[in-house]
C-alpha positions as CSV (number, residue, x, y, z in Angstrom):
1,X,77.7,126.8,114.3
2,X,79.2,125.5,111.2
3,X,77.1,123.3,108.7
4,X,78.8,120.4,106.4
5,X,76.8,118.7,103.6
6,X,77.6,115.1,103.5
7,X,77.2,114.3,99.6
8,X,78.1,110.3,100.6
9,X,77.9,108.0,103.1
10,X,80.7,109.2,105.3
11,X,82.3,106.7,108.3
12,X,81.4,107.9,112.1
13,X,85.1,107.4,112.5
14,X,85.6,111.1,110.5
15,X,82.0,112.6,111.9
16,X,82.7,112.1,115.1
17,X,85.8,114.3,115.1
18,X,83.3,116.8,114.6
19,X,82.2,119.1,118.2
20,X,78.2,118.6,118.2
21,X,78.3,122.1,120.4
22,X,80.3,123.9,117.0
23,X,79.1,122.1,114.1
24,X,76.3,119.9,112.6
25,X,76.3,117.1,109.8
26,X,73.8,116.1,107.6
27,X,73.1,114.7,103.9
28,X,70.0,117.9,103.8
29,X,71.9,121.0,104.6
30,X,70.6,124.4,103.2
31,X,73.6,126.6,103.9
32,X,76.4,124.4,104.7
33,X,79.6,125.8,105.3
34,X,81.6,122.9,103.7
35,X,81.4,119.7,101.8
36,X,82.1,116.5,102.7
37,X,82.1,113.7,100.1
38,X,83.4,110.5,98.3
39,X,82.9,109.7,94.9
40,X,79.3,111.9,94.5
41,X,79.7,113.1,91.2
42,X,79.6,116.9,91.7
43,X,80.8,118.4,88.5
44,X,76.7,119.9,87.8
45,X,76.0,120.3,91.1
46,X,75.7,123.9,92.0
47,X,77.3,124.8,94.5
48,X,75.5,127.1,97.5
49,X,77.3,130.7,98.1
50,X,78.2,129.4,101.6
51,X,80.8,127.2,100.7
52,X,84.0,127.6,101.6
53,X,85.5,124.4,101.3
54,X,85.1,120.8,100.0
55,X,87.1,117.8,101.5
56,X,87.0,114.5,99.5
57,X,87.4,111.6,101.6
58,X,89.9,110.0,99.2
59,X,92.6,110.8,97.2
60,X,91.5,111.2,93.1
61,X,89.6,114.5,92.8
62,X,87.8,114.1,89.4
63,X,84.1,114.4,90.3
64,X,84.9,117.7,91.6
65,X,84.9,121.3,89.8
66,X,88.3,122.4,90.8
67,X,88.6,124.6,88.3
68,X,84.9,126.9,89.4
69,X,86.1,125.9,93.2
70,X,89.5,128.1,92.6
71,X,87.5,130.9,91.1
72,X,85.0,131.1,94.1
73,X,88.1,130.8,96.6
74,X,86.5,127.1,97.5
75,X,89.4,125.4,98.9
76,X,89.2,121.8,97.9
77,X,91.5,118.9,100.0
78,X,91.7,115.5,99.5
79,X,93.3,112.7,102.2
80,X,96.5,111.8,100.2
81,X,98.4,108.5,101.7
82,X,94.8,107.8,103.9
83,X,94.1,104.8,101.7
84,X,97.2,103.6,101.0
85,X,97.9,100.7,103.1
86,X,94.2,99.2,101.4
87,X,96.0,100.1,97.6
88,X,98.9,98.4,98.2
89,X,97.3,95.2,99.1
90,X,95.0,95.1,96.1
91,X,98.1,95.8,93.8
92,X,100.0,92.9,95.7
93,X,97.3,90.9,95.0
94,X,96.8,92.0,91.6
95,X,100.9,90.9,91.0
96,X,100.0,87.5,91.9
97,X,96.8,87.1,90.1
98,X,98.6,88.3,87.0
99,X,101.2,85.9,87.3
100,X,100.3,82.5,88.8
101,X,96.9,82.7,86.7
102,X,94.8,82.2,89.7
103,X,91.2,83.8,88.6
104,X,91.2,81.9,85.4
105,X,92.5,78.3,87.3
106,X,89.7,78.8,89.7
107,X,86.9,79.2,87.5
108,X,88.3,76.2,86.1
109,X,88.1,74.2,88.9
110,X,84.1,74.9,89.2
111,X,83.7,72.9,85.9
112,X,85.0,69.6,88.1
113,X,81.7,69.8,90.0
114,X,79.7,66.7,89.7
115,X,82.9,64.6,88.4
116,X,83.0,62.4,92.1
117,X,86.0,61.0,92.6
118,X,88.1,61.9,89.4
119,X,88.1,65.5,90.4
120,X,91.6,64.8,92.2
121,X,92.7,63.1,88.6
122,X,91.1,65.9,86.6
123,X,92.9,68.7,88.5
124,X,96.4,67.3,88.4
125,X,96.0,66.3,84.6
126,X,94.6,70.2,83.6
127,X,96.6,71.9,86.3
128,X,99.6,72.6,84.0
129,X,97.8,74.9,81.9
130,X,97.7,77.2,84.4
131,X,101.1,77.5,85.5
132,X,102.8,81.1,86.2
133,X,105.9,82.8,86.9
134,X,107.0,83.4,90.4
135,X,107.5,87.2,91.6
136,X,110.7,86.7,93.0
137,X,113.7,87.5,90.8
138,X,111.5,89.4,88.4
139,X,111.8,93.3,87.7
140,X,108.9,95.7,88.9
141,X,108.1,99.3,87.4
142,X,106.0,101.4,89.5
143,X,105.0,104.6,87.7
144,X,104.6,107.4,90.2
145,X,106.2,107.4,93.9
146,X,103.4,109.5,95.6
147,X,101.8,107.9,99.1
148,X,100.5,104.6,97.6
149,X,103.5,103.8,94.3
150,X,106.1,103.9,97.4
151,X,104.4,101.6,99.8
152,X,104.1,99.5,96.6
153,X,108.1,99.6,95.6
154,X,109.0,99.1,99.2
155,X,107.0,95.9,100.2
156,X,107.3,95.0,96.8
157,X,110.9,93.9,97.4
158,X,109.8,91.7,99.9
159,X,108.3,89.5,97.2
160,X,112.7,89.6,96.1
161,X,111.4,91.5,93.1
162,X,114.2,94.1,91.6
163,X,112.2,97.6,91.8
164,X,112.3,100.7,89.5
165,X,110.6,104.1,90.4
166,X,109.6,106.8,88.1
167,X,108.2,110.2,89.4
168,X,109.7,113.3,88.2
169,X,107.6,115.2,91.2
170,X,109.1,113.1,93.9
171,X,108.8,115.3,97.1
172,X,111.3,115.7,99.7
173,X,109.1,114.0,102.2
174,X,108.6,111.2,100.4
175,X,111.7,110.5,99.0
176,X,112.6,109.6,103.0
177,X,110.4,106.8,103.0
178,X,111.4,105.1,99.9
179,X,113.4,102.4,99.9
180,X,117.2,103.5,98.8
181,X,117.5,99.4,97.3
182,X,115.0,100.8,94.8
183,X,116.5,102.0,91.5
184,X,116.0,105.6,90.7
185,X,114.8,105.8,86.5
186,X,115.3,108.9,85.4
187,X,113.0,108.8,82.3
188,X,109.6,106.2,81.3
189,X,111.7,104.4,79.0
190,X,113.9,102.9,81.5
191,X,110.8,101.3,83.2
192,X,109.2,100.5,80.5
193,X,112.4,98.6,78.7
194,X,113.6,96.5,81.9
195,X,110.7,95.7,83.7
196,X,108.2,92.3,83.8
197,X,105.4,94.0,85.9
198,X,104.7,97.8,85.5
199,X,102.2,99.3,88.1
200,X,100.4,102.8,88.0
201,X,100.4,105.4,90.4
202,X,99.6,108.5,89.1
203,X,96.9,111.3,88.9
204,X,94.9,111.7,85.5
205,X,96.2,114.8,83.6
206,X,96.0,115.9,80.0
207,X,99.9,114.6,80.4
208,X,99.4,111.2,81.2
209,X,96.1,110.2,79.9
210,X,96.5,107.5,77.4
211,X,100.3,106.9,78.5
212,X,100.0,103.3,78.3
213,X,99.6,103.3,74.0
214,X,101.4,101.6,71.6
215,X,103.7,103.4,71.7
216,X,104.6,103.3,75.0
217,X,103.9,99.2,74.7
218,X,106.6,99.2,71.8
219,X,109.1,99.8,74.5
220,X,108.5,97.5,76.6
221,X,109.6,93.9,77.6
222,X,107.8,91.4,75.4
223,X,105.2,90.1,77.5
224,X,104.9,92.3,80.5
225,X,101.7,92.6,82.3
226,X,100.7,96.1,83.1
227,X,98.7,96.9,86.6
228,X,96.5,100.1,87.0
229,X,94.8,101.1,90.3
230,X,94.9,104.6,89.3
231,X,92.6,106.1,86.4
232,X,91.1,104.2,84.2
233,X,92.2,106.5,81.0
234,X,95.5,106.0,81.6
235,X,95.6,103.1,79.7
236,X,94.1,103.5,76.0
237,X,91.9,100.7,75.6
238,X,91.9,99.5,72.1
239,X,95.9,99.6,72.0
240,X,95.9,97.6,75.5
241,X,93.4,94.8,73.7
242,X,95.4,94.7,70.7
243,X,98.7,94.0,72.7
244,X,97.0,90.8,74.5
245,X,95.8,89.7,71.0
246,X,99.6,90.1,70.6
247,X,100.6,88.6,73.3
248,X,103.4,91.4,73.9
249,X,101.6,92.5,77.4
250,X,100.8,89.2,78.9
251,X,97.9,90.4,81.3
252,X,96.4,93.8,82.0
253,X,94.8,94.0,85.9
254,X,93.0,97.0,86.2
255,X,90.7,98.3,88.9
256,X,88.3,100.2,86.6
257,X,86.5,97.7,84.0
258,X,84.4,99.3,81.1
259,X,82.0,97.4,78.5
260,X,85.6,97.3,76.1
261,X,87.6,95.2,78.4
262,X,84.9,93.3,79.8
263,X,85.0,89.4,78.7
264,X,88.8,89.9,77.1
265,X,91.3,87.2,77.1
266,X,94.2,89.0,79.4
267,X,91.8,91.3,81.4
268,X,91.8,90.8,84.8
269,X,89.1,93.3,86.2
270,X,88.3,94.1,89.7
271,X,84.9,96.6,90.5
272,X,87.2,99.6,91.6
273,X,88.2,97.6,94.6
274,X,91.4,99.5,95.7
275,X,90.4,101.4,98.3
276,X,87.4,99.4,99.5
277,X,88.5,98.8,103.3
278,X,86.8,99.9,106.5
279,X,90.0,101.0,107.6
280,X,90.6,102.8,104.6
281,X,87.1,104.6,104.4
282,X,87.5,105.4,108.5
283,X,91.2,107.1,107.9
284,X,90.1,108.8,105.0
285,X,87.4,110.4,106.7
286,X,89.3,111.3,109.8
287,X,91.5,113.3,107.4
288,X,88.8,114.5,105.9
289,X,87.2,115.9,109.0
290,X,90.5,117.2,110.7
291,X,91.6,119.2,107.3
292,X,87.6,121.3,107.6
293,X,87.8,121.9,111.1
294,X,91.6,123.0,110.9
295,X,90.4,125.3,108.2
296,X,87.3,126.7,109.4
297,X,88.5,127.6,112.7
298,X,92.0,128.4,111.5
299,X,92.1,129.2,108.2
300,X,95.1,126.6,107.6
301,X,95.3,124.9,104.9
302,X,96.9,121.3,104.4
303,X,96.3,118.8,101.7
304,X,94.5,121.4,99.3
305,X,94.6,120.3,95.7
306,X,93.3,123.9,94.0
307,X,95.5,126.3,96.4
308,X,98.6,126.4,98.0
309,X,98.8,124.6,101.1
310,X,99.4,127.5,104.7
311,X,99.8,126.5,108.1
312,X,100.5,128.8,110.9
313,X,100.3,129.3,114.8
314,X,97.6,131.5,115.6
315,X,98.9,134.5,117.6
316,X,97.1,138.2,118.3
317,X,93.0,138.5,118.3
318,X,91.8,138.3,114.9
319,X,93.2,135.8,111.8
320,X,92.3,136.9,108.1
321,X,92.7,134.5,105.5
322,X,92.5,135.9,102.2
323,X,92.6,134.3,99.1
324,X,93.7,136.2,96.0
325,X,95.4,136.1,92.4
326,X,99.2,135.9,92.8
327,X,99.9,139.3,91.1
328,X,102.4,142.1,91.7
329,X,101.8,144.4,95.0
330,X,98.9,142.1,96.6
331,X,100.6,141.7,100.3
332,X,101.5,145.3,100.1
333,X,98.3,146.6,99.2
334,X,96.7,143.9,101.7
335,X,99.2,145.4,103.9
336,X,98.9,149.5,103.6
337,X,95.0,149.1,103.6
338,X,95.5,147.3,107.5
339,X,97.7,149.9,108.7
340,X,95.8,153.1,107.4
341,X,93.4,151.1,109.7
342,X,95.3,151.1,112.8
343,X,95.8,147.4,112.5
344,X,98.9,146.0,113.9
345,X,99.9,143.0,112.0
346,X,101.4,140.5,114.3
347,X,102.1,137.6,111.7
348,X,102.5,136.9,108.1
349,X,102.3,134.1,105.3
350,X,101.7,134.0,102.2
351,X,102.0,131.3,99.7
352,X,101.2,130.5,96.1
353,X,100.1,128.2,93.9
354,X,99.8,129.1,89.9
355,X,97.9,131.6,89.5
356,X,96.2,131.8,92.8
357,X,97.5,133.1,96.2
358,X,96.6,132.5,100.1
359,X,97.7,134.7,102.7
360,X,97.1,134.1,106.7
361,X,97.2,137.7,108.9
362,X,97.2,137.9,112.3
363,X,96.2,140.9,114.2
364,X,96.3,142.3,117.8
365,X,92.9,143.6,118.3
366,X,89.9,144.1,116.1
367,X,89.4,145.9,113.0
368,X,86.2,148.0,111.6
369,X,83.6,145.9,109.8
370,X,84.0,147.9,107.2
371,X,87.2,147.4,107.0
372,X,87.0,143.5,105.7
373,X,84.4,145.1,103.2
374,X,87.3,147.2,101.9
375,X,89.7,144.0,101.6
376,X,87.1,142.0,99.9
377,X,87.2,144.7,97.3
378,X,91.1,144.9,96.5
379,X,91.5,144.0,92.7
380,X,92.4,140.2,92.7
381,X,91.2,139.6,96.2
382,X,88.7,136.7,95.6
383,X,87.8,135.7,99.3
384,X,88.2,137.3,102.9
385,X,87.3,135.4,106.0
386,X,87.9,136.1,109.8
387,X,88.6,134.0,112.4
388,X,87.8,135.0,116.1
């Protein structure tokens, strides 16, 4: 029977993939074999011995301890591309409440309560005050082409809006699904000096934090307005403040308000909206739940943010999945120690990942208890599990 800890309220659309007769689910769970959770804050949590893997039912990992996870060969996933349909809406939306001045026109129109029959007067004669540019003909920037920033470039060109893409970690995969109208910029500058509406797609990292500075605003198009559904310190606040003041960013939409940006002229903030969809929350735990059982009955591993990500048919009796330091003469020592055994190795992968290494064994036949004991205890090994 395998255990999972539910940290958050997860959707019964994820739980349910779950086989009552293997596993059980619960927000109380002593020994669980895995986590599952959303946005539970889980950097001081300790984590119980069993673990073997945490799955976050979303795609931004920063409540989680990757770092202690790797060390303790916890493989943590995420469900990349599961919300992305409910991102891309809210970043459509946010385009057209930074331009057409919507939020600020209708909290205007409250004020008419009360004024009877002039209200009709009274709208046409303040309506002009509130008057934006249309999205069609204008240039958009999205920063990062990962699951969500290329459904954004893609349907943004249905708006007619000329699109640039930056991501210098574009994958093979999906490079297919991007748009070939959309203009390829080979460096942030390019986006930044040719574009009316920037957008944000990327992870926090001690790279990007703060990339939106004054610097980087220098560069830019006088009065662009700037969109981030991402991470909220991507943008450094007091720079982004002092360019409204400025007026050289027009509007700044974000989806992560704080007590600095709250009240500003310019700020349009939403309560980390992005992703807040039923649909969203059911796909991303679905993913969730499919990437633990996968791994706990297979040892694959897909969508891993800490290790590299291994996939293979089982084949033979027994599956090891070992996870290890990627140093010199690990497979062969893995290997040598199996065949003074007797074990006969039937398939192989190995894969790595920085400094850390996973490698999927299968065997014909079984192999002495001991024998696992023995692995376990190979300098750099830092986790050994069979699978029956």
């Amino acid at each position: 029977m395998y255990h999972i800890l539910t940290l958050n309220k997860i959707s019964p659309e994820g739980l349910h993939l779950f086989d009552r007769a293997k596993y059980s689910y619960s927000a109380e769970m002593a020994d669980p074999d895995a986590i599952m959770v959303r946005s539970a804050n889980m950097l001081e949590m300790e984590l119980p011995a069993t673990v073997k893997a945490i799955a976050r039912a979303g795609a931004g990992v920063n409540n989680i301890p990757l770092d202690a996870c790797t060390q303790r060969g916890i493989v943590v996933f995420n469900t990349p591309g599961a919300n992305a349909n409910a991102v891309k809406e809210m970043v459509m939306a946010g385009l057209l409440l930074s331009a057409r001045k919507i939020f600020p026109a209708m909290e205007w129109v409250q004020t008419l309560k009360g004024q009877g029959d002039e209200v009709t007067k009274l709208v046409e004669q303040g309506k002009s005050k509130f008057a934006g540019p249309e999205l069609q003909g204008k240039s958009l920037g999205v920063i990062g082409l990962g699951a969500v920033g290329v459904e954004v470039a893609n349907f943004a060109e249905n708006f007619g809006m000329t699109v640039y893409g930056y991501d210098p970690y574009l994958s093979v995969d999906t490079a297919w699904k991007l748009s070939r109208t959309v203009h390829h910029a080979d460096n942030l500058r390019t986006i930044y000096e040719h574009c009316d509406f920037i957008t944000l797609h990327v992870p926090l990292t001690p790279e990007t934090k703060g990339m939106i500075n004054s610097e980087s605003i220098a560069m830019m198009k006088h009065g662009v307005r700037i969109l981030n559904f991402a991470r909220n310190a991507l943008v450094n606040d007091e720079d982004i403040l002092q360019a409204l003041e400025e007026k050289t960013v027009r509007c700044y939409v974000t989806d992560f308000p704080d007590d600095h940006l709250l009240g500003q002229p310019g700020v349009l903030a939403t309560p980390h909206l992005a992703a807040s969809t039923p649909e969203s929350e059911d796909n991303c735990a679905r993913m969730a739940a499919r990437e633990l059982v996968d791994f706990l009955e297979n040892g694959n591993i897909q969508n891993s943010v800490n290790l590299p990500n291994v996939t293979m048919c089982r084949s033979g009796d027994l599956r090891l999945g070992i996870i290890h330091r990627n140093i010199p003469a690990m497979i062969s020592g893995i290997s040598n120690l199996l065949s003074e055994v007797g074990a006969n190795i039937e398939n192989l992968t190995n894969r790595a990942r920085g400094e850390y290494a996973y490698t999927l064994v299968d065997l014909a036949g079984e192999i002495p208890a001991a024998t696992l004991d023995r692995l376990q205890q190979i300098d750099g090994v830092v986790r050994v599990t069979a699978y029956r």
